[in-house]
TORNU-985635 format. One record per residue: residue in three letters; x, y, z of N, C-alpha, C, O, CB in turn. Coordinates in steps of 0.1 Angstrom, whole numbers, padded with zeros to 4 digits, m for minus. Glycine has a CB too. Example, Ala and Ser with C-alpha at 12.3 -4.5 7.8 and 13.67 -1.06 7.14 Angstrom:
BEGIN
<node><r>ALA</r><n_u>0132</n_u><n_v>m0057</n_v><n_w>0078</n_w><ca_u>0123</ca_u><ca_v>m0045</ca_v><ca_w>0078</ca_w><c_u>0132</c_u><c_v>m0033</c_v><c_w>0078</c_w><o_u>0142</o_u><o_v>m0033</o_v><o_w>0085</o_w><cb_u>0113</cb_u><cb_v>m0045</cb_v><cb_w>0090</cb_w></node>
<node><r>SER</r><n_u>0128</n_u><n_v>m0022</n_v><n_w>0071</n_w><ca_u>0137</ca_u><ca_v>m0011</ca_v><ca_w>0071</ca_w><c_u>0129</c_u><c_v>0000</c_v><c_w>0079</c_w><o_u>0134</o_u><o_v>0011</o_v><o_w>0080</o_w><cb_u>0141</cb_u><cb_v>m0006</cb_v><cb_w>0057</cb_w></node>
//
This chain:
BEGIN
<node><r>UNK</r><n_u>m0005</n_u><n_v>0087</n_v><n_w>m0136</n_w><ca_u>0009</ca_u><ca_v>0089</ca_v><ca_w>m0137</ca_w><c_u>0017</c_u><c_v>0076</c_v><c_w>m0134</c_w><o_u>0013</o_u><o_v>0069</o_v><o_w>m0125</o_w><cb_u>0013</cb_u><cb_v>0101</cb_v><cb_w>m0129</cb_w></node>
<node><r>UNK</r><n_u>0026</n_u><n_v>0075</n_v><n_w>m0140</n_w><ca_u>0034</ca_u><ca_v>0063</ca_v><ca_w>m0139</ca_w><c_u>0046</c_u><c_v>0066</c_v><c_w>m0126</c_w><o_u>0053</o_u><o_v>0056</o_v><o_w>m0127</o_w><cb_u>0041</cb_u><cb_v>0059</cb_v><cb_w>m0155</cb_w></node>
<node><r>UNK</r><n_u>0049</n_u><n_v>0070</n_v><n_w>m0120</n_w><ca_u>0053</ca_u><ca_v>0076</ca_v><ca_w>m0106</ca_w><c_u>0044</c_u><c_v>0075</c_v><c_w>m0096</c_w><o_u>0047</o_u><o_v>0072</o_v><o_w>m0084</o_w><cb_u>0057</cb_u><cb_v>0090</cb_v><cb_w>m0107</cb_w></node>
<node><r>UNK</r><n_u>0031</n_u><n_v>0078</n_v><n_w>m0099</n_w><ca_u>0022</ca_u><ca_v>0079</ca_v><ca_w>m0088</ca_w><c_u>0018</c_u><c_v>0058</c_v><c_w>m0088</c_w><o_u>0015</o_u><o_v>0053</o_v><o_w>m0078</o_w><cb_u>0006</cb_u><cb_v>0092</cb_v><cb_w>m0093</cb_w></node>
<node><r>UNK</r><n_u>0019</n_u><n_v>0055</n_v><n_w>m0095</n_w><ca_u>0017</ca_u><ca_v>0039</ca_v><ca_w>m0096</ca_w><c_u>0030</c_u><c_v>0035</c_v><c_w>m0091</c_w><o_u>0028</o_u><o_v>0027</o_v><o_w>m0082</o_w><cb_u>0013</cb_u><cb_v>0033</cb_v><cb_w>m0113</cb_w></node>
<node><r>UNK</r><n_u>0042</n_u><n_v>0037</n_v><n_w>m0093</n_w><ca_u>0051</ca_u><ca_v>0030</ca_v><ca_w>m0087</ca_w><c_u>0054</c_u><c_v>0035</c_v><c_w>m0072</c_w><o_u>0062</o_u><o_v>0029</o_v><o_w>m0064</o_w><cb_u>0063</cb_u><cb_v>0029</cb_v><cb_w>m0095</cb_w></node>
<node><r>UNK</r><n_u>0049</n_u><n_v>0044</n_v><n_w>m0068</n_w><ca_u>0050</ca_u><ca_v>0044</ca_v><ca_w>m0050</ca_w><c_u>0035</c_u><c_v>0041</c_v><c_w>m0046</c_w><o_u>0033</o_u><o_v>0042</o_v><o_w>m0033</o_w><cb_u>0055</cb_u><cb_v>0062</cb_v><cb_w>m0043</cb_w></node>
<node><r>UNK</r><n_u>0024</n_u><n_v>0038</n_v><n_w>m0052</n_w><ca_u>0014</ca_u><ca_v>0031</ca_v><ca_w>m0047</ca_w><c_u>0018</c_u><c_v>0013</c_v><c_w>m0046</c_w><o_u>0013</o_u><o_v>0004</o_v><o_w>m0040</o_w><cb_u>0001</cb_u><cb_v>0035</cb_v><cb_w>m0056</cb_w></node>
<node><r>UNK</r><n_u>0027</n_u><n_v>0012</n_v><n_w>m0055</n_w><ca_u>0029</ca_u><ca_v>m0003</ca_v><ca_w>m0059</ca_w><c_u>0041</c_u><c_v>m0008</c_v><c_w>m0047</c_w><o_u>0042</o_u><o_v>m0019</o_v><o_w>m0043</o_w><cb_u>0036</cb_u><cb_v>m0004</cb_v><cb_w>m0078</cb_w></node>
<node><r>UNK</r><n_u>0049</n_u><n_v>0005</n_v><n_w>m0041</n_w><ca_u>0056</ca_u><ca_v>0006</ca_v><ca_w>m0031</ca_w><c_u>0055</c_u><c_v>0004</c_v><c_w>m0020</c_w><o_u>0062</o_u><o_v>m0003</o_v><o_w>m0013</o_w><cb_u>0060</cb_u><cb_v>0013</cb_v><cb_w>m0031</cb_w></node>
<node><r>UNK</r><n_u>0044</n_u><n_v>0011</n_v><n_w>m0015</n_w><ca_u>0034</ca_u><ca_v>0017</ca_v><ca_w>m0007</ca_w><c_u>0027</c_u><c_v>0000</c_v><c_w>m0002</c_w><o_u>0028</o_u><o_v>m0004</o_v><o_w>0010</o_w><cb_u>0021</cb_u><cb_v>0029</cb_v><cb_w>m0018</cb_w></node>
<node><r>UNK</r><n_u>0021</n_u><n_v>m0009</n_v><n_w>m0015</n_w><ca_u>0013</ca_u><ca_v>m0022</ca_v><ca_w>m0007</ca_w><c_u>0022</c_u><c_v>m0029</c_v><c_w>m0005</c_w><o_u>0019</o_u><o_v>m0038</o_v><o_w>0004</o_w><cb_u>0002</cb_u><cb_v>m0029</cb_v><cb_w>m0013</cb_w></node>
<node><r>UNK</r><n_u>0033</n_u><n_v>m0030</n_v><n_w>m0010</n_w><ca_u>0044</ca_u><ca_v>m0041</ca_v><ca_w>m0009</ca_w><c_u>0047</c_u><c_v>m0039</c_v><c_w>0005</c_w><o_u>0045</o_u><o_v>m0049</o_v><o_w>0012</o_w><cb_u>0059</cb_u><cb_v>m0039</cb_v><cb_w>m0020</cb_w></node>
<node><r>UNK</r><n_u>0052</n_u><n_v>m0024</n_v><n_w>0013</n_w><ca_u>0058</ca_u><ca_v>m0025</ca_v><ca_w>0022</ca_w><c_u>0047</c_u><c_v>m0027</c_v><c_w>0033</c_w><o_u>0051</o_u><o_v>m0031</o_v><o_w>0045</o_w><cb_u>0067</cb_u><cb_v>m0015</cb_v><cb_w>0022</cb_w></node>
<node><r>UNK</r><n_u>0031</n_u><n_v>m0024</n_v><n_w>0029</n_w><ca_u>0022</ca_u><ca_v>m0025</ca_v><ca_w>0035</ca_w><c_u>0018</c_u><c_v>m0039</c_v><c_w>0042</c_w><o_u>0012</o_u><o_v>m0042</o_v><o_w>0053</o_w><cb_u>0014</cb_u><cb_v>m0020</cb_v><cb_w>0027</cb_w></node>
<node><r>UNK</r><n_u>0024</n_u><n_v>m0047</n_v><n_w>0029</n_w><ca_u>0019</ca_u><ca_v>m0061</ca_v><ca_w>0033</ca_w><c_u>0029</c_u><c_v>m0070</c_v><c_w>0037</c_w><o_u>0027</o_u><o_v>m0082</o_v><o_w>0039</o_w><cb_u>0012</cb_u><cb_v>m0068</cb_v><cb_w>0022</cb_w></node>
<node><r>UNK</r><n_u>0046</n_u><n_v>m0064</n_v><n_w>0040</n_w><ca_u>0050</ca_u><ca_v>m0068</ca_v><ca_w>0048</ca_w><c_u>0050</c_u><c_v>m0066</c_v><c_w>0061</c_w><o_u>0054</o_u><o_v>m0074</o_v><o_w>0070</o_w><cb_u>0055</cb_u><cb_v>m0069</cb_v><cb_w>0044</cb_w></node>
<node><r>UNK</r><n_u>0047</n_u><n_v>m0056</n_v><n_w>0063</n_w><ca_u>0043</ca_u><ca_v>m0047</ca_v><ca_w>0077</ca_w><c_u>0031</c_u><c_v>m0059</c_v><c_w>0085</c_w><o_u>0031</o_u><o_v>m0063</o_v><o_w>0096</o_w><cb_u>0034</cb_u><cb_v>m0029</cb_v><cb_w>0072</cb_w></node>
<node><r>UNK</r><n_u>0022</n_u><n_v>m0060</n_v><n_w>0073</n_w><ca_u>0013</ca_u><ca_v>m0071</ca_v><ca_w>0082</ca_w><c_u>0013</c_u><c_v>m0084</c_v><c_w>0077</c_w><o_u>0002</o_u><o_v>m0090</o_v><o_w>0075</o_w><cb_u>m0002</cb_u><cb_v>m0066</cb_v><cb_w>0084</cb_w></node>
<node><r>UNK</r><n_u>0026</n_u><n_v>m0090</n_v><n_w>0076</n_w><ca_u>0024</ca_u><ca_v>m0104</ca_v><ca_w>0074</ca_w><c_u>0021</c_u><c_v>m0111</c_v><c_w>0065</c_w><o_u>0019</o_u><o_v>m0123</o_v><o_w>0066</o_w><cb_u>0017</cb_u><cb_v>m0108</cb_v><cb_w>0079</cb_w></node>
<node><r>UNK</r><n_u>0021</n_u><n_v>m0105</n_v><n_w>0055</n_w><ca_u>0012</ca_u><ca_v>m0110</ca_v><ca_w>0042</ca_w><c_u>0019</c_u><c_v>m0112</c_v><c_w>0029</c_w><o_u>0014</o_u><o_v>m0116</o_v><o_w>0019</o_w><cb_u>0002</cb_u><cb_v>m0101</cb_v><cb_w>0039</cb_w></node>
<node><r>UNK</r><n_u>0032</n_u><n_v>m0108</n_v><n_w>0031</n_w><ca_u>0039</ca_u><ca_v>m0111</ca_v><ca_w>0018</ca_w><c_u>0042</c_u><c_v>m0120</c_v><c_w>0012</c_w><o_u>0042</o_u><o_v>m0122</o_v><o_w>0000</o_w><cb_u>0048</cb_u><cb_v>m0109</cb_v><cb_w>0016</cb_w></node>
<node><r>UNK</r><n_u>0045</n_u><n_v>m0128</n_v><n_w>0021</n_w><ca_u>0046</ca_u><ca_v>m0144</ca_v><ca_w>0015</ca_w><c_u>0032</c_u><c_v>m0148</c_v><c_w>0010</c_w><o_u>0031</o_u><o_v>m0156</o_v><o_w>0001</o_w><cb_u>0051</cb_u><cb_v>m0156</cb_v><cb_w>0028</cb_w></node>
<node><r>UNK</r><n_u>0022</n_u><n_v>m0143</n_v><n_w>0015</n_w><ca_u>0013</ca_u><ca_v>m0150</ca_v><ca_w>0008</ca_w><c_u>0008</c_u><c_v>m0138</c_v><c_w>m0004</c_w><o_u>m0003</o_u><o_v>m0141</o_v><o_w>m0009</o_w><cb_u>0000</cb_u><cb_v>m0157</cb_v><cb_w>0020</cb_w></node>
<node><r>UNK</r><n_u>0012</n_u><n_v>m0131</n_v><n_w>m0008</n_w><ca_u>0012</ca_u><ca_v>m0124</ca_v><ca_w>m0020</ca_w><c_u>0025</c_u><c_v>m0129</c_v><c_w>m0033</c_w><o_u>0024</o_u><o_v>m0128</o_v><o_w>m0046</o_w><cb_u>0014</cb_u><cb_v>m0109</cb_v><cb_w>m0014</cb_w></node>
<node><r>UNK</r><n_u>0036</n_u><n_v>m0134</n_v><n_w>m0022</n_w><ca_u>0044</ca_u><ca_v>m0136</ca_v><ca_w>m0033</ca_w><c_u>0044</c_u><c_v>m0155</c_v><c_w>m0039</c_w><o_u>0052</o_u><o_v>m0160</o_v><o_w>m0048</o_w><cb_u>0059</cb_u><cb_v>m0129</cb_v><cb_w>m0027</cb_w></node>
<node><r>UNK</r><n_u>0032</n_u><n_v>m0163</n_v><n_w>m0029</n_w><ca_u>0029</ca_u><ca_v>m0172</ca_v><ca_w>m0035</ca_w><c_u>0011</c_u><c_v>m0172</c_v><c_w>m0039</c_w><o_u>0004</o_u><o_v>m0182</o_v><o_w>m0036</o_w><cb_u>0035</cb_u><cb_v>m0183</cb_v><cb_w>m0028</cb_w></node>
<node><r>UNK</r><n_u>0007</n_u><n_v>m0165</n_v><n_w>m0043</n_w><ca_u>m0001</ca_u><ca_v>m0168</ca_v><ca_w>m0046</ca_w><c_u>m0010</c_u><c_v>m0150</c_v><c_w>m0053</c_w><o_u>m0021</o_u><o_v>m0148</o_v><o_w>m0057</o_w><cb_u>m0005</cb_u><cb_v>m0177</cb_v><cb_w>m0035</cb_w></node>
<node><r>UNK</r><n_u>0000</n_u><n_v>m0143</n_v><n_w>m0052</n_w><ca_u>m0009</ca_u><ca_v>m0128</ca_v><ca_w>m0061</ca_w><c_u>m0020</c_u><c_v>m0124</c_v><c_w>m0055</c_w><o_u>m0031</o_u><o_v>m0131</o_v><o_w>m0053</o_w><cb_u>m0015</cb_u><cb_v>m0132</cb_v><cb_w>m0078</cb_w></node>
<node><r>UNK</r><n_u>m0017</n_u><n_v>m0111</n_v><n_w>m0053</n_w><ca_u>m0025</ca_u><ca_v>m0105</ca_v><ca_w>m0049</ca_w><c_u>m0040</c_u><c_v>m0106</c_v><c_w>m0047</c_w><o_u>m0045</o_u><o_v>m0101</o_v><o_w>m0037</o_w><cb_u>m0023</cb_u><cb_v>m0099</cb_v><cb_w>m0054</cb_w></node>
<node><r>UNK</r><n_u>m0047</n_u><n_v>m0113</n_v><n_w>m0055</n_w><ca_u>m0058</ca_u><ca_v>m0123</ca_v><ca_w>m0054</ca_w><c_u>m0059</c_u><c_v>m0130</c_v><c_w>m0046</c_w><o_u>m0071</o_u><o_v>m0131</o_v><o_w>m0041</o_w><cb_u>m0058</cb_u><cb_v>m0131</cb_v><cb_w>m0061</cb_w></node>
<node><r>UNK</r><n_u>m0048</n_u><n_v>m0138</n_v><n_w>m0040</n_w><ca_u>m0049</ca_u><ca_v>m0145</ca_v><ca_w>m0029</ca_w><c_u>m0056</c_u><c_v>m0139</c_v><c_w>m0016</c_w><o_u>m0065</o_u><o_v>m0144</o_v><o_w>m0009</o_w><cb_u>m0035</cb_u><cb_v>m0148</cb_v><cb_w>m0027</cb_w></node>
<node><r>UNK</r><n_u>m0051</n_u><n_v>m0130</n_v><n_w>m0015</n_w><ca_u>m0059</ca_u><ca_v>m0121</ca_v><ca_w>m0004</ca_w><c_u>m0068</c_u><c_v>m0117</c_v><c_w>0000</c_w><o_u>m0075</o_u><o_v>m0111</o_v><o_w>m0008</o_w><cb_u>m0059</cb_u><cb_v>m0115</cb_v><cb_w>m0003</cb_w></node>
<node><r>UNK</r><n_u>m0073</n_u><n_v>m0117</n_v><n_w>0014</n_w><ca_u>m0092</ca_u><ca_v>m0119</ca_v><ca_w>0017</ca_w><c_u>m0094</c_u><c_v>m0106</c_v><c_w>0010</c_w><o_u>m0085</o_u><o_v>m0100</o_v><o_w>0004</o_w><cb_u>m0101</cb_u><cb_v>m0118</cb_v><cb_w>0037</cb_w></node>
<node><r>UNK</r><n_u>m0110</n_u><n_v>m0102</n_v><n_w>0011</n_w><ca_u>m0117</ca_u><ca_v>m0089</ca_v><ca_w>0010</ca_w><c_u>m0109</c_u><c_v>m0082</c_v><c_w>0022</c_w><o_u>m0101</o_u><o_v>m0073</o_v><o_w>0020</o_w><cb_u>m0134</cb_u><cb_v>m0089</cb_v><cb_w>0011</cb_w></node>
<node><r>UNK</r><n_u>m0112</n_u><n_v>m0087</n_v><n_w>0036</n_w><ca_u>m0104</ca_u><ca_v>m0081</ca_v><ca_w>0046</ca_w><c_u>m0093</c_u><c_v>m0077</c_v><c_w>0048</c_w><o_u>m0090</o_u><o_v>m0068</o_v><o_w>0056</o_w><cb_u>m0103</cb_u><cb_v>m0085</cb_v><cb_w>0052</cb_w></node>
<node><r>UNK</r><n_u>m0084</n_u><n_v>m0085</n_v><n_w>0039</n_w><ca_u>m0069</ca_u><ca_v>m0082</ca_v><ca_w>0042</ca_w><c_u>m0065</c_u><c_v>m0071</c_v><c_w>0030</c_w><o_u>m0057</o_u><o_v>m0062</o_v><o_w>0032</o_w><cb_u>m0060</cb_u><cb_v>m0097</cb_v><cb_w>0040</cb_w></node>
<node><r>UNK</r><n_u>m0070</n_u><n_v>m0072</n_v><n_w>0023</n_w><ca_u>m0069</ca_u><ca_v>m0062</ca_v><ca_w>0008</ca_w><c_u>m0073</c_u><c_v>m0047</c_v><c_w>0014</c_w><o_u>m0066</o_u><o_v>m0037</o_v><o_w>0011</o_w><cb_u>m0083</cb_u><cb_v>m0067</cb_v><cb_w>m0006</cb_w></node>
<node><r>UNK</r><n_u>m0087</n_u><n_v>m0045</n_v><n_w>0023</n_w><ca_u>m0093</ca_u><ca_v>m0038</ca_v><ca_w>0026</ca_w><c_u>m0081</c_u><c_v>m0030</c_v><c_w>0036</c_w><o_u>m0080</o_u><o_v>m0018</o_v><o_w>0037</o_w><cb_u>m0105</cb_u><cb_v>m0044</cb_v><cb_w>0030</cb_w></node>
<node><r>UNK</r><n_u>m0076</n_u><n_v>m0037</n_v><n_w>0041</n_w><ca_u>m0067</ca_u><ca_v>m0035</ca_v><ca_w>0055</ca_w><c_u>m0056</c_u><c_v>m0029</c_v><c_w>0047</c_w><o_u>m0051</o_u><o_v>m0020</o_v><o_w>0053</o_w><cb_u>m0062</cb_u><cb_v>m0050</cb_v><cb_w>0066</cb_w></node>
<node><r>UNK</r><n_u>m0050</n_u><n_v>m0031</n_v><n_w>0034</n_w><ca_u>m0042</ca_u><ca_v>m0028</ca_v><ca_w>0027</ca_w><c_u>m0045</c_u><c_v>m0012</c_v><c_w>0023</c_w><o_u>m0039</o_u><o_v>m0002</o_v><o_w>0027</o_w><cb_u>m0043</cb_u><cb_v>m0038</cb_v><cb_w>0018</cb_w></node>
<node><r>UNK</r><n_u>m0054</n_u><n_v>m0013</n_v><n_w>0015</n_w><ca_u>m0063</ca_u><ca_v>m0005</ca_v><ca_w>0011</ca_w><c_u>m0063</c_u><c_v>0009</c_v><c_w>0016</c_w><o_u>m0060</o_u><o_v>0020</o_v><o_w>0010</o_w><cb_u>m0073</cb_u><cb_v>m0011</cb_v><cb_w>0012</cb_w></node>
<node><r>UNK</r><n_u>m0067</n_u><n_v>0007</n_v><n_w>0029</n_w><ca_u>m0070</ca_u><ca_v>0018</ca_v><ca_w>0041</ca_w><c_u>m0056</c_u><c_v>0022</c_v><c_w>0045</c_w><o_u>m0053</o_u><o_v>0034</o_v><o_w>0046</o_w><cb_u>m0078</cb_u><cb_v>0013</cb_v><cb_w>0056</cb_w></node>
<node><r>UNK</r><n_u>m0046</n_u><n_v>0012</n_v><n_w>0047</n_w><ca_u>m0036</ca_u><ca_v>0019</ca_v><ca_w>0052</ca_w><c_u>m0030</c_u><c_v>0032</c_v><c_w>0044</c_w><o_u>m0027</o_u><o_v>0043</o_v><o_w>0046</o_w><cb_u>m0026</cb_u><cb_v>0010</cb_v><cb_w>0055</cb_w></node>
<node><r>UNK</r><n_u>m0030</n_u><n_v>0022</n_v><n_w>0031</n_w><ca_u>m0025</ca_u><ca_v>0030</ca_v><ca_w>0017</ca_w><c_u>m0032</c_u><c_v>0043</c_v><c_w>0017</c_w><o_u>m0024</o_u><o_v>0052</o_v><o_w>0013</o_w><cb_u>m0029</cb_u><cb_v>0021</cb_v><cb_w>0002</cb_w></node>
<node><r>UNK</r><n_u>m0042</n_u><n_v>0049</n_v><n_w>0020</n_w><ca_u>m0046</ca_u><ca_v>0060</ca_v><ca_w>0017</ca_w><c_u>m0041</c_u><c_v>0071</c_v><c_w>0028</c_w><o_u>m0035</o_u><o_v>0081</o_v><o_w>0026</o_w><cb_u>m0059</cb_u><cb_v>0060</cb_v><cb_w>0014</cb_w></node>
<node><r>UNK</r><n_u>m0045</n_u><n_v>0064</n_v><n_w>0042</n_w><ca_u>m0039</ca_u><ca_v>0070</ca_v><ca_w>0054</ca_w><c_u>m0025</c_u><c_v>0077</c_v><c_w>0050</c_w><o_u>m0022</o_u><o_v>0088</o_v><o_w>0054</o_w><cb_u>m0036</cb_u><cb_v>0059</cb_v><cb_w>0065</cb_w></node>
<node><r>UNK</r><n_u>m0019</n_u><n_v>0071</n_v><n_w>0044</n_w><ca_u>m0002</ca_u><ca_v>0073</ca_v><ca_w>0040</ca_w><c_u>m0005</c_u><c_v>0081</c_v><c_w>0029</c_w><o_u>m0003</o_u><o_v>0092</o_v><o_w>0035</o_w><cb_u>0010</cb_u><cb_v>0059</cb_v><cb_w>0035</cb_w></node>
<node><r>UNK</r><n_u>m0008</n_u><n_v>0083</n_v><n_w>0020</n_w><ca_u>m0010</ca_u><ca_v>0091</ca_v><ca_w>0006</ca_w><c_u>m0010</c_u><c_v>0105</c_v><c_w>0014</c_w><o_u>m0002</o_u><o_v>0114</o_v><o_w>0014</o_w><cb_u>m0027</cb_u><cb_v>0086</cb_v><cb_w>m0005</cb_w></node>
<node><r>UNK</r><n_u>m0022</n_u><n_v>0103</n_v><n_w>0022</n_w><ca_u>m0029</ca_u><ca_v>0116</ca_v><ca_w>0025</ca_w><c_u>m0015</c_u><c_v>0124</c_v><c_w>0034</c_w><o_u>m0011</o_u><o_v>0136</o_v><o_w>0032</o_w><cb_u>m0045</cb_u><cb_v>0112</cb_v><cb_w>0035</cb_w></node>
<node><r>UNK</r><n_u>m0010</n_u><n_v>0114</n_v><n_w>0042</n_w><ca_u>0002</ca_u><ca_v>0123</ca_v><ca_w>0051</ca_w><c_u>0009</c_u><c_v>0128</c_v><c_w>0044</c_w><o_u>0012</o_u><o_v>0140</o_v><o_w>0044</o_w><cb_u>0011</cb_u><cb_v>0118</cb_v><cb_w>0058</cb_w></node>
<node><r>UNK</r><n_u>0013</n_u><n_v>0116</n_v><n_w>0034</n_w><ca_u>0023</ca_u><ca_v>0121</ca_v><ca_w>0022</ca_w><c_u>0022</c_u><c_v>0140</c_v><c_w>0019</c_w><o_u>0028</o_u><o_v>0150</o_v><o_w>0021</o_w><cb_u>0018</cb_u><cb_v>0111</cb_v><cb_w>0005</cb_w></node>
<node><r>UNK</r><n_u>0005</n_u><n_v>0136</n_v><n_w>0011</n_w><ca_u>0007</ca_u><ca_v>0147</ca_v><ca_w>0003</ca_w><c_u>0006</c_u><c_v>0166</c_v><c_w>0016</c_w><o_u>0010</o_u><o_v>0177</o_v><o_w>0015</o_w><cb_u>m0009</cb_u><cb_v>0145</cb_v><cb_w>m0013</cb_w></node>
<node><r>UNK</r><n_u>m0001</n_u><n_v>0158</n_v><n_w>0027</n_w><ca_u>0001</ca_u><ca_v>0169</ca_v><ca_w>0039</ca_w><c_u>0014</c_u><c_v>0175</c_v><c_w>0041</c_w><o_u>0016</o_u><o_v>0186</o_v><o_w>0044</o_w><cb_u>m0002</cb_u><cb_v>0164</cb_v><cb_w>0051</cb_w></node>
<node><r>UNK</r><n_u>0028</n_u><n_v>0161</n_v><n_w>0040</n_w><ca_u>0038</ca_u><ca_v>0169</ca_v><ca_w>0042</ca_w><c_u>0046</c_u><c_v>0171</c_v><c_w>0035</c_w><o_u>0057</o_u><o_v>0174</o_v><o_w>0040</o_w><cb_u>0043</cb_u><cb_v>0168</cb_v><cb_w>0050</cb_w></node>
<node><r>UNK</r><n_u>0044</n_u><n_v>0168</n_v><n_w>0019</n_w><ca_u>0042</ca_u><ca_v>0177</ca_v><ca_w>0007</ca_w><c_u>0041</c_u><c_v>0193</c_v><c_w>0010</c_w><o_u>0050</o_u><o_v>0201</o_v><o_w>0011</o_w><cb_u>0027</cb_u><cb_v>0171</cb_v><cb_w>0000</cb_w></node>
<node><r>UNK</r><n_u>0030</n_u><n_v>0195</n_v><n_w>0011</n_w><ca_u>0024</ca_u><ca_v>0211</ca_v><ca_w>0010</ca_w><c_u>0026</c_u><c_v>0214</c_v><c_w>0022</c_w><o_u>0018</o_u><o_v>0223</o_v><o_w>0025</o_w><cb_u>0009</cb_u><cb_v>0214</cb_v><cb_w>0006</cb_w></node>
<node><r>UNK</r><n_u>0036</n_u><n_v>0210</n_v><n_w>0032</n_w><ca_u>0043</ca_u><ca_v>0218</ca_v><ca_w>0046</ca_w><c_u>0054</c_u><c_v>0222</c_v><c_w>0039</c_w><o_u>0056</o_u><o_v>0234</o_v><o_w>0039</o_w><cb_u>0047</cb_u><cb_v>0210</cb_v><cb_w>0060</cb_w></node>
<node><r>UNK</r><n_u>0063</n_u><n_v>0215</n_v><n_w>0032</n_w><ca_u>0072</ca_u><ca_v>0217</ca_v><ca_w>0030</ca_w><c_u>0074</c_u><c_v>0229</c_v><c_w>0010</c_w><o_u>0083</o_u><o_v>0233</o_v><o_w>0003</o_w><cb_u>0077</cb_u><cb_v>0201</cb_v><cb_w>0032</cb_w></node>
<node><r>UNK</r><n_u>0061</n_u><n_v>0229</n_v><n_w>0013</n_w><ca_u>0067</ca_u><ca_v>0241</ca_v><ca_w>0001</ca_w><c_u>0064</c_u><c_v>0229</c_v><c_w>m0014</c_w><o_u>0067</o_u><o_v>0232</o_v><o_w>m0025</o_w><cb_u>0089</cb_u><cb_v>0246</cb_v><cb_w>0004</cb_w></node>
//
């Protein structure tokens, strides 16, 4: 779904300024980024999905 891609696309942006990494995403693309740091991305991003959709289905 094209909603579900623009709050995942939300989701790493704010992920990777949280840890430091934007500047080096916004010179050099996402590519630029270790396996590690992607990974670190990665994990957070789902951690959050999952709350998301937990307090999603609290709320009805």
């Amino acid at each position: 779904m094209v909603h579900d891609d623009i709050i995942n696309d939300i989701l790493k942006y704010e992920i990777a300024e949280e840890l430091g990494l934007l500047d080096k995403v916004r010179e050099g693309g996402w590519k630029s980024l270790s396996a590690k740091e992607s990974g670190r991305i990665g994990g957070i991003m789902a951690r959050r999905r999952k709350k998301m959709a937990a307090e999603a289905l609290e709320k009805g």
